[in-house]
C-alpha positions, 0 to 999 in steps of 0.5 A: 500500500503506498502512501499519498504524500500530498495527503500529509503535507500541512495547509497551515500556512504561515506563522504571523509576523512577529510585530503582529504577535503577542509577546507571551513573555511579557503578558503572562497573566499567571500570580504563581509567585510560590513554586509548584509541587506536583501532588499525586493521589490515586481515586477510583476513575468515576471519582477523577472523570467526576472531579474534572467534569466538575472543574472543567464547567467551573473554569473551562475545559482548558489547562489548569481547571481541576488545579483550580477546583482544588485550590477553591476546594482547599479554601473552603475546607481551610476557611471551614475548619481555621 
């Protein structure tokens, strides 16, 4: 079986100019001023699929939803129980 080259080419185009694109370096929005630690824990999949249905309605269905509803979780629990 051959393989159609044309096929597998990209119909992107071109990147913008650098004058049109945003400086992300400059613009980075995040306040993480603490370094990060990765926290593992193991849940049943039902759990973990529910957990990030959860965080994905509250902050989106992008990058850092569930680290988000973890957060406002831990607040909660910490304002609850301090």
């Amino acid at each position: 079986m051959a393989t159609n080259i044309a096929k597998l080419k990209s119909t992107k185009g071109a990147p913008p100019a650098a004058d049109v694109a945003p400086d992300v370096i400059t613009e980075d929005t995040r306040n993480e001023k603490e370094p990060l630690k990765p926290i593992q824990v193991r849940v049943p999949v039902t759990v973990f699929e529910e957990f990030s249905e959860q965080a994905g309605r509250e902050y989106g269905f992008s990058h850092g939803a569930k680290k988000k509803l973890f957060l406002k979780m831990w607040k909660a629990y910490k304002a609850q129980n301090m």
